[in-house]
C-alpha positions in Angstrom: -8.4 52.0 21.9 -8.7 52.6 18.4 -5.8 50.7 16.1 -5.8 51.4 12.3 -5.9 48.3 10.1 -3.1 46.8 8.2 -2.7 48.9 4.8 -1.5 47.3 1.7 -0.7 48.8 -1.6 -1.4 46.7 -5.1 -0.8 47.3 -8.1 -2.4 45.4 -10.8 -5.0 45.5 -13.9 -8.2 46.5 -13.6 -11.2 45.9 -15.3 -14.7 47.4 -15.4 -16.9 44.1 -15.8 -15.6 41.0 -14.0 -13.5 40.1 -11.2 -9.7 39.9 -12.1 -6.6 42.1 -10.9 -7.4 45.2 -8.4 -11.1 44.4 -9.4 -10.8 40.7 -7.8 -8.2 41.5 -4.3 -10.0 44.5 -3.1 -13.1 42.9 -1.6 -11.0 39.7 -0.3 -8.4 42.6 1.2 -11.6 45.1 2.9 -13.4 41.9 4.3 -10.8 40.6 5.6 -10.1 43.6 8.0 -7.0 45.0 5.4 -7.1 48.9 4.0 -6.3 48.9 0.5 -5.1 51.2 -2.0 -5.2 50.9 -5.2 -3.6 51.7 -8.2 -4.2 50.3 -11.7 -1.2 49.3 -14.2 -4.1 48.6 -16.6 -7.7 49.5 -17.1 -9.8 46.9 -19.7 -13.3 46.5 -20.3 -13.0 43.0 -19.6 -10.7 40.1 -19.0 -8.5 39.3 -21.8 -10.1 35.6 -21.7 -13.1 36.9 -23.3 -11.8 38.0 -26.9 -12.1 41.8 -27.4 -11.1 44.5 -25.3 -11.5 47.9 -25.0 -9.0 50.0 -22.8 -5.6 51.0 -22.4 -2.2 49.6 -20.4 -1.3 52.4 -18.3 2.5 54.0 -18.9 5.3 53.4 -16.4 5.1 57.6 -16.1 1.6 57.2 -15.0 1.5 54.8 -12.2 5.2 56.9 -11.3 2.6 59.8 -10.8 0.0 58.2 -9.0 2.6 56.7 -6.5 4.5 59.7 -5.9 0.8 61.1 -5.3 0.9 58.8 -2.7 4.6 59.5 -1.0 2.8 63.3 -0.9 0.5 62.3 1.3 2.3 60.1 3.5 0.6 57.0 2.4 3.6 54.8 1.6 5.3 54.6 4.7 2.6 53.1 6.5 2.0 50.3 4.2 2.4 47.2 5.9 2.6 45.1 2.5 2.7 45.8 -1.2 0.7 43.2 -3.5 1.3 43.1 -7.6 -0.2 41.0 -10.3 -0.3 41.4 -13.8 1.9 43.9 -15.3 1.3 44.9 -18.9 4.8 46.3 -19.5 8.2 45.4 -18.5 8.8 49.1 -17.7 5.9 49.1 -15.3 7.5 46.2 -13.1 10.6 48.7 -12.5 8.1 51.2 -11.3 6.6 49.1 -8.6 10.1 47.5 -7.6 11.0 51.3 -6.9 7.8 52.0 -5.1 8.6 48.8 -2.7 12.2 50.4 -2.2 11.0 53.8 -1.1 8.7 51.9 1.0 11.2 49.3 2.7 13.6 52.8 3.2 10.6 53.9 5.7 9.3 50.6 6.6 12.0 47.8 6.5 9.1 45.2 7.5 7.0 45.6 5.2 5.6 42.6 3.1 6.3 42.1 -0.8 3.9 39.8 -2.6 4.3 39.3 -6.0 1.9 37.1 -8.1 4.3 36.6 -11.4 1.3 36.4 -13.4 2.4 35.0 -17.3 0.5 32.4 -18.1 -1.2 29.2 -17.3 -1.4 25.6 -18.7 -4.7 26.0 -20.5 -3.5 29.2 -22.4 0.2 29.2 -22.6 1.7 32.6 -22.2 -0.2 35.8 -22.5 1.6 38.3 -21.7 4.3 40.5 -23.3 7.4 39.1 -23.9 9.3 41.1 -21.9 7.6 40.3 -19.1 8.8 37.0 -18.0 12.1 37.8 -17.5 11.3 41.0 -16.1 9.8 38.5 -13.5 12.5 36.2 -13.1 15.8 38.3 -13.1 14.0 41.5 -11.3 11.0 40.9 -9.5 11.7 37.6 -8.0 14.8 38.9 -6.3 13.2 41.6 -4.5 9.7 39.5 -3.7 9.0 38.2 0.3 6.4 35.8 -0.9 6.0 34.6 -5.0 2.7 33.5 -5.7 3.2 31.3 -9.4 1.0 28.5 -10.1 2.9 25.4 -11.0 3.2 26.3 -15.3 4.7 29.6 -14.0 6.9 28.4 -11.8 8.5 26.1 -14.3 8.3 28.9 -15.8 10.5 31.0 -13.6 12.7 27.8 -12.5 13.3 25.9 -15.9 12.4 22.7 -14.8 9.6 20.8 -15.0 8.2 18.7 -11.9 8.0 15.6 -11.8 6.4 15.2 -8.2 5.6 16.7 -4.4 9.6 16.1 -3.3 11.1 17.2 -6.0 8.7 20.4 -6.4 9.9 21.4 -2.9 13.4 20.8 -3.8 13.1 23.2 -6.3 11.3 25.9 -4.9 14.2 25.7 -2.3 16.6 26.2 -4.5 15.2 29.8 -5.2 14.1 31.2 -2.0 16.2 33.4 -0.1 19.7 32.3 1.2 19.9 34.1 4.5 19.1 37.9 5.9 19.9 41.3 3.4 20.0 38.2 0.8 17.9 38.7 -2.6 15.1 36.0 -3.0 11.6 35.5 -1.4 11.4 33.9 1.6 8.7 31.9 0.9 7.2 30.4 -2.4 3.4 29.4 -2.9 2.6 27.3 -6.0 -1.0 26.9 -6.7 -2.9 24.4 -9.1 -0.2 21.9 -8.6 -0.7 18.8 -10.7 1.9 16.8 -10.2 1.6 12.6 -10.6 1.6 11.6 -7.2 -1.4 14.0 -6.2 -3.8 10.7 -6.5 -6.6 12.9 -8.3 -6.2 16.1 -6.2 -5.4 19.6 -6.7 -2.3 21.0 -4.7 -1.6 23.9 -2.9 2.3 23.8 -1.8 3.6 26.4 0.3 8.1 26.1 1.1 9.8 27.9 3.3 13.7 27.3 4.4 12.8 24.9 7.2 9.1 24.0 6.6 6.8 23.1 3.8 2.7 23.0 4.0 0.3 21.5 1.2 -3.6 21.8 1.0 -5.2 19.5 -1.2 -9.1 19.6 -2.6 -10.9 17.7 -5.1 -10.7 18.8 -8.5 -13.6 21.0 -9.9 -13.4 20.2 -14.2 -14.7 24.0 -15.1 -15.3 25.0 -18.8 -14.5 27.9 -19.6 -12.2 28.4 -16.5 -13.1 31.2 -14.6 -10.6 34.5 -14.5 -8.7 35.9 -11.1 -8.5 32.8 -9.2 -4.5 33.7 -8.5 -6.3 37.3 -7.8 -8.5 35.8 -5.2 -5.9 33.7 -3.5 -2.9 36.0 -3.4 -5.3 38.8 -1.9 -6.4 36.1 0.7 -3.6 34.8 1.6 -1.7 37.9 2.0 -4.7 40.0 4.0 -4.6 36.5 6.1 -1.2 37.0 7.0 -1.4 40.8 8.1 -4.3 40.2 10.6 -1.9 37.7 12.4 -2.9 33.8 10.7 0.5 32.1 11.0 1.2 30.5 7.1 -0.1 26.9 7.5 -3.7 28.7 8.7 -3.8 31.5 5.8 -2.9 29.0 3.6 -5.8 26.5 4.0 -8.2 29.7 4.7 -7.3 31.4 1.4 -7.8 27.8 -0.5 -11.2 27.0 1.0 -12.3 30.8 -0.3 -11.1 29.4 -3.7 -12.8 26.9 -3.8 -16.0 27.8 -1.7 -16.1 30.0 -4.7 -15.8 28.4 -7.5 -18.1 26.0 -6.0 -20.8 28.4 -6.3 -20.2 29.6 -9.5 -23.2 30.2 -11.6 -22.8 27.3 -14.8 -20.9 28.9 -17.6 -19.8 32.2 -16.0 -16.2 33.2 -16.2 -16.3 35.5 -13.2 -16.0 34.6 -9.9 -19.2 35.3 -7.6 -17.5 37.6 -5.3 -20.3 39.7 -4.3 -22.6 36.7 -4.1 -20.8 34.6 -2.1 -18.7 37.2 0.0 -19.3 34.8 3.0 -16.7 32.3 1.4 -13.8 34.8 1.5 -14.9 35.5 5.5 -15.8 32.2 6.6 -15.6 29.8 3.4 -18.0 26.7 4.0 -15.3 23.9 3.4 -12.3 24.2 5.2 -9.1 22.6 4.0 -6.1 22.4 6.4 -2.5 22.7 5.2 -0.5 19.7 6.1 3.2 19.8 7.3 5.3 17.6 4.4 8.4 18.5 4.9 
């Protein structure tokens, strides 16, 4: 019997050269067995992290257009999850929080994953300012899964942590209450760094009653390369839909990290995604999550 695979719906940047937004989860989404659809809330040249770009950020009217393009042909209420990433407008987050509601009005299960993409530690904030609390007071609320590495989480939490038990403390203290409550249900916060990780590189995924980490070795990259938090949350969520439980789609989506970057070509600032495609099927390092708490 024939079964259609899982279909998910992101929205995020897109660029022509390099791997970063739509351009970095579609091949982690199609390999992993996951139909994806895409539609673009930017579309660059390049990443950002390279200096000048060419392109344009898309209006909130356009990607209104393309979605309701979508509701024509029936293709929103048979997604199984919607994935976002970076924004480029404020006004664009209110689109995609109104696609997810015409979708849950048809589909009541289906999956929000939002990547609150603002910044990270090596370059501060770069995106609009009205994006963060966009993020914070809008998005967050309405996400199933939140996807911030640890400098935008502090970000979104005001606090800055100080080690592996308080960072659980506080990611519980924003997930979801209880059912029809706002909040995700479950917070993932990559590149954590906190003093007590002896060396290694966290992965920390909380829920209400659990909590897993994967931890690897630290790879020092200059210039860091872009859509890592791409990679992962496309991973992770495609992972999930094809039936992994959260502690195994959580160590499978590190070890694709980090099978990739491992093979990234010295100075490049794009992941090898093509080149190393077997790391996002069967990466060549596996990294279990562990239960702490």
């Amino acid at each position: 019997m024939n079964t259609h695979p899982p279909l998910v719906l992101t929205i995020q940047s897109h660029v022509a050269w390099g791997h970063v937004g739509n351009a970095a989860a579609m091949l982690p989404l199609q390999l992993s067995g996951v139909e994806a659809v895409a539609v673009h809330t930017v579309q660059f040249s390049n990443h950002t992290g390279f200096g000048e770009v060419k392109g344009q950020v898309f209006s909130a009217e356009h990607i209104r257009d393309v979605i309701e393009g979508l509701q024509a042909r029936d293709v929103l209420s048979h997604c199984a999850a919607v994935l976002s990433g970076y924004l480029g407008d404020a006004a664009i987050g209110q689109t995609i929080l109104d696609a997810v509601r015409k979708i849950r009005q048809a589909n009541p299960a289906v999956r929000y994953l939002c990547d609150p993409v603002m910044g990270d530690v090596h370059r501060g904030i770069f995106v609009r300012p009205g994006i963060p609390p966009f993020l914070r007071q809008y998005a967050m609320p309405q996400a199933d899964i939140l996807t911030p590495n640890q400098y935008e989480f502090e970000l979104l939490s005001d606090t800055s942590l100080r080690d592996l038990p308080h960072a659980i403390a506080e990611t519980r203290r924003l997930l979801r209450s209880g059912p029809g409550q706002p909040g995700p249900d479950t917070i993932i916060i990559t590149s954590l760094l906190t003093p007590d990780m002896e060396g290694q590189l966290g992965t920390l995924a909380v829920r209400r009653d659990d909590a897993w980490l994967v931890t690897t070795p630290i790879i020092s990259l200059d210039p860091m390369p872009s859509g890592m938090g791409d990679v992962f949350s496309s991973t992770l969520l495609a992972r999930l839909l094809v039936g992994d439980a959260l502690p195994q789609a959580l160590g499978h989506a590190v070890s694709t990290l980090y099978g990739l970057i491992a093979e990234l070509p010295s100075g490049s600032r794009n992941l090898p995604l093509v080149q190393a495609r077997q790391q996002i099927v069967q990466p060549t390092r596996l990294f279990d999550a562990t239960k702490v708490a």
